[in-house]
Structures are given as C-alpha cells and as structure tokens.
C-alpha positions as a Markdown table, in Angstrom:
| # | Residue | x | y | z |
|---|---|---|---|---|
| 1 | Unk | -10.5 | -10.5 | 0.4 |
| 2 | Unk | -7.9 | -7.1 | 0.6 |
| 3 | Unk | -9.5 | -4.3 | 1.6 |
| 4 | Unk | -8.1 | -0.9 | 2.1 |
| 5 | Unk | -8.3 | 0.4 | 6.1 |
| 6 | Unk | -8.1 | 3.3 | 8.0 |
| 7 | Unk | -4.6 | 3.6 | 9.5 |
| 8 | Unk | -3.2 | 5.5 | 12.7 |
| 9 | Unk | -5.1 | 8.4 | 13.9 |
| 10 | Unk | -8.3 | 8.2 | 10.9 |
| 11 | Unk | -5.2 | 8.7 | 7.9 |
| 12 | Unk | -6.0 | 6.7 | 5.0 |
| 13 | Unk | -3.2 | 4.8 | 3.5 |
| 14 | Unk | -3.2 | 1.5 | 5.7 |
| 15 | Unk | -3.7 | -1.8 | 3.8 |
| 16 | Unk | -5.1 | -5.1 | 4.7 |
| 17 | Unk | -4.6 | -8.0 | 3.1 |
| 18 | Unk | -6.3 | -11.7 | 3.7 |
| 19 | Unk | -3.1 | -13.9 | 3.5 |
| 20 | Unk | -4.0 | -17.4 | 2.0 |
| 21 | Unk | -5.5 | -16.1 | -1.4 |
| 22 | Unk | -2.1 | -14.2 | -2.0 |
| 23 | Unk | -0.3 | -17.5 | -1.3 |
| 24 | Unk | -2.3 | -19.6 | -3.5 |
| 25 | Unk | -1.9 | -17.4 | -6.1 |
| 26 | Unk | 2.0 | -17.5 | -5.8 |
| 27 | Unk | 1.8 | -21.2 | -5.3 |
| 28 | Unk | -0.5 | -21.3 | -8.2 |
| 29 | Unk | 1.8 | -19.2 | -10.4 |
| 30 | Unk | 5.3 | -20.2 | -9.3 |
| 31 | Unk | 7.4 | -22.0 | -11.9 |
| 32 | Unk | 9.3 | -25.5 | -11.5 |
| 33 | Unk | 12.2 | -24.7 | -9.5 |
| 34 | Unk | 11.4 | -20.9 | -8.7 |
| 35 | Unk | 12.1 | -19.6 | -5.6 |
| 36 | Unk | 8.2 | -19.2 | -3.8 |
| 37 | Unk | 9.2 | -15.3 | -3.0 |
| 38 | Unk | 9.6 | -14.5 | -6.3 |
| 39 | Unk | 6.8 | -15.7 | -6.8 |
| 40 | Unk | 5.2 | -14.0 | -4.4 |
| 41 | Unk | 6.5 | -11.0 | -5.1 |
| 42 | Unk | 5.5 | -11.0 | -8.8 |
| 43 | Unk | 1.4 | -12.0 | -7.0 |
| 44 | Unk | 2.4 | -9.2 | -4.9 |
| 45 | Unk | 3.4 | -6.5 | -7.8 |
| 46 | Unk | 0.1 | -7.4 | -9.7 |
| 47 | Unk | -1.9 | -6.9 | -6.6 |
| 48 | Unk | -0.4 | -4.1 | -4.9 |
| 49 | Unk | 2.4 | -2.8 | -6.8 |
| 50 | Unk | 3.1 | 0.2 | -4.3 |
| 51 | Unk | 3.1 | -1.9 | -1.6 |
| 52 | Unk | 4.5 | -4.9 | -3.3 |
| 53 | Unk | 8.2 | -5.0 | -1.4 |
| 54 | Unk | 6.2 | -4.0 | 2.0 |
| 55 | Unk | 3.8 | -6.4 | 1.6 |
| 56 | Unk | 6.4 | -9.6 | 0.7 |
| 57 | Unk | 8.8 | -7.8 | 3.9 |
| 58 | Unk | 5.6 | -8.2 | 6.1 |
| 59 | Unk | 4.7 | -11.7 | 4.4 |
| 60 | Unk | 8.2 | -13.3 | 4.5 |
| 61 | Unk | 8.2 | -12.5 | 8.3 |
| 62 | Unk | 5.2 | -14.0 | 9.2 |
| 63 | Unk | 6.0 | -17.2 | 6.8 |
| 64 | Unk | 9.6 | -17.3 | 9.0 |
| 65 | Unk | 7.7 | -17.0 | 12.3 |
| 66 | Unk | 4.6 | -19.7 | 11.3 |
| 67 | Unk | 7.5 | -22.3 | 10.4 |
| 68 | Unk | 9.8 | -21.8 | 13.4 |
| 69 | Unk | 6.4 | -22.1 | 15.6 |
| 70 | Unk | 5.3 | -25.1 | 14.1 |
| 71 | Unk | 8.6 | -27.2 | 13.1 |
| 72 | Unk | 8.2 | -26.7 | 9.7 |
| 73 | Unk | 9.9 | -25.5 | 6.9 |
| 74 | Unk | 9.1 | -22.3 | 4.6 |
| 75 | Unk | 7.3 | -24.7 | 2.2 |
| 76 | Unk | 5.4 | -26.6 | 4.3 |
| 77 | Unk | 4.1 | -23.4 | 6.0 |
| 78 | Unk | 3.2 | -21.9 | 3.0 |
| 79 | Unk | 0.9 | -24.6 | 1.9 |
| 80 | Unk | -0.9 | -25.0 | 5.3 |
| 81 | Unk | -1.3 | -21.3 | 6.0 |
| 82 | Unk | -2.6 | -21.1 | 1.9 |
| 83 | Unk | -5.5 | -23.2 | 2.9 |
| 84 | Unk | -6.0 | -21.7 | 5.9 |
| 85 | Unk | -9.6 | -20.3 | 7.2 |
| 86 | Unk | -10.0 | -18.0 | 8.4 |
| 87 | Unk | -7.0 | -16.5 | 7.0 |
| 88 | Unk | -4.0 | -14.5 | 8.5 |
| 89 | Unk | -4.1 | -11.0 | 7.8 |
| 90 | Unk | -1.5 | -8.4 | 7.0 |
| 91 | Unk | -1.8 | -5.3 | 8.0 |
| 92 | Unk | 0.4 | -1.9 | 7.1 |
| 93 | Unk | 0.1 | 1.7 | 8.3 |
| 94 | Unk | 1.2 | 4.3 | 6.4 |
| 95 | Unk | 4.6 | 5.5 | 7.0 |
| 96 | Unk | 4.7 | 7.8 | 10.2 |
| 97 | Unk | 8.0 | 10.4 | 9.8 |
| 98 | Unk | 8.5 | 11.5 | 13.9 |
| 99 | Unk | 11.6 | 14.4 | 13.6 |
| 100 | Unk | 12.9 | 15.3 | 16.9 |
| 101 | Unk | 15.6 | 17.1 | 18.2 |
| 102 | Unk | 16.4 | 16.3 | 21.8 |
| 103 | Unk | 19.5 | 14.3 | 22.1 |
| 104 | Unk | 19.8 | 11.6 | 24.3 |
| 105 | Unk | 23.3 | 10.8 | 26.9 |
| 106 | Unk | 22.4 | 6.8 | 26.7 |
| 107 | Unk | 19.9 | 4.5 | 25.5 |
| 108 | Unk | 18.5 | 4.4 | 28.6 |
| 109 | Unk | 16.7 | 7.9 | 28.5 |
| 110 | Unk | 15.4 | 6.9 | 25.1 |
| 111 | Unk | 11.5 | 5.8 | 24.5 |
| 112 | Unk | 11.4 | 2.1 | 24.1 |
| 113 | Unk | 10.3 | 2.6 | 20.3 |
| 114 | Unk | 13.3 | 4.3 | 19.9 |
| 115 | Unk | 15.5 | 2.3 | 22.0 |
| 116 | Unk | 15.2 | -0.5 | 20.0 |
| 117 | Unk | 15.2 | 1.0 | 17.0 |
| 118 | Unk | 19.0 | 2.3 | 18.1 |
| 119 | Unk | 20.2 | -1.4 | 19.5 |
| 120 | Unk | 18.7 | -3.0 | 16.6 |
| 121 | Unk | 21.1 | -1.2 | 14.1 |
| 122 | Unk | 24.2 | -0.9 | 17.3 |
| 123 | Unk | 23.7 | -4.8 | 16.9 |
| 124 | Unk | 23.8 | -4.7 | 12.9 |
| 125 | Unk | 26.9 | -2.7 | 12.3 |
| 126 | Unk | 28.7 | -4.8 | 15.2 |
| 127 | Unk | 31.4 | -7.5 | 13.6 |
| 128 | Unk | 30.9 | -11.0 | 14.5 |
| 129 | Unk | 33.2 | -12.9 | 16.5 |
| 130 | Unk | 33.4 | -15.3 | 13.5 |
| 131 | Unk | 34.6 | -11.9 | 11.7 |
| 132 | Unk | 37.1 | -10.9 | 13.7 |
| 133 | Unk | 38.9 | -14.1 | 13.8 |
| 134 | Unk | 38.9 | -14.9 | 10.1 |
| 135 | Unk | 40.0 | -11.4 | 10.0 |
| 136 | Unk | 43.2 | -12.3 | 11.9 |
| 137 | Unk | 44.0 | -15.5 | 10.2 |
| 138 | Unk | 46.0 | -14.0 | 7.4 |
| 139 | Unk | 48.5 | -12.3 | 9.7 |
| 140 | Unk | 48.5 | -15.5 | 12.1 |
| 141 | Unk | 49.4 | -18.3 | 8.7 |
| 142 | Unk | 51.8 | -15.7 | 7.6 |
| 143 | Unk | 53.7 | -15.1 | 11.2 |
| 144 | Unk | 53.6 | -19.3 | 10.8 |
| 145 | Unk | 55.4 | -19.1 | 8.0 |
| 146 | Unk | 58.3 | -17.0 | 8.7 |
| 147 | Unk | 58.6 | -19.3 | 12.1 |
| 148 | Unk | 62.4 | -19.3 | 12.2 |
| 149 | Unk | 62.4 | -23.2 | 13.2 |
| 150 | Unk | 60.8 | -24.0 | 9.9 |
C-alpha cells in the first residue's frame, strides 16, 4: 500500500512506499531476458513517475544490501523480499538544499553529514591503483622495445 507522508520538519513531499507489491509487479511485468531494473523502473514510472529514478536508486540499494546479507544473489532477493510480509518500506524526504558559507581548513572541522559527503566524492575522483599501472604500461612495453640488447 504507498502512501504519501509527512517529511522533515511537517513539509509535505516525503513518499512511502510498501516494497513487495512494487516488486511483484516488476517481476510480474518483466520480459524474457530483461534486465529486473528495467523493469522496475518502468513499475516505478507508472507508479510514481516523479519519483521514479529516486525510487529505483533507493530500491536498487536495498536489493544490493538484502543479497549481500543473506548470500544471495539480486534475483533470489528479489523474489523472497516480493513475497515478503510485512513488507520493507521505502521511504524519501523531500530534497533539503542547506547553502552555507563558512569554509572549512580540513575535514576534520566539518559536521559528520558533511564530512562524508566530502570523502565520499575525495574517494570518487581518486584513480585506482589498477589505473595508474595500466596507465604506465604503454611507456614501460615501449621502453622494452627499444631495449638496445634486442
């Protein structure tokens, strides 16, 4: 059963959605040899189409947390959380927009939210090591190459 909800601070906007029906639906409506999040997605659209590529964000998630936690794969989770009950429930707030202007020396004076927020995308726009070395490997075959005892 979806229901719309109050979200932070009595603004309206939140959502709240019961999980299995949505993924019965998608399992009922998903072709032979579709990928389940698409899906999902197009249950999603028809449901919520606002909301539709929050919604399968906050869904695909959950689905890669359930499976890790209970040795499955994204299939097999699927189909026991579909017939699940009670069922999980999704929940999104509104957007909240927080400008500030202070500037911070280190991520240590941050706020935790924030700190995060800052390591998670340091951590994103860091190269692998993986990277790095394929990024080498050109130079290295072609100083082999030009080995003067070849």
């Amino acid at each position: 059963m979806d229901k719309d909800s109050l979200g932070p601070a009595g603004t309206s906007g939140g959502l709240e959605v019961q999980a299995a029906p949505l993924l019965r639906e998608a399992l009922r409506e998903a072709q032979p040899g579709e990928d389940f999040d698409e899906a999902l997605l197009r249950t999603l659209k028809a449901r919520h189409p606002e909301r539709a590529a929050a919604l399968l964000a906050a869904f695909s998630s959950m689905l890669d947390l359930e499976a890790e936690r209970a040795h499955e794969n994204k299939e097999q989770a699927v189909r026991r959380l579909a017939e699940t009950d009670p069922s999980p429930t999704i929940r999104l707030s509104p957007p909240q927009v927080r400008v500030t202007r202070r500037e911070y020396r280190s991520l240590e004076e941050m706020p935790p939210e924030l700190r995060r927020q800052a390591e998670a995308r340091l951590q994103a726009a860091r190269p692998s090591r993986a990277g790095c070395l394929w990024s080498l490997l050109p130079g290295a075959l072609a100083a082999l190459c030009r080995w003067p005892g070849r």
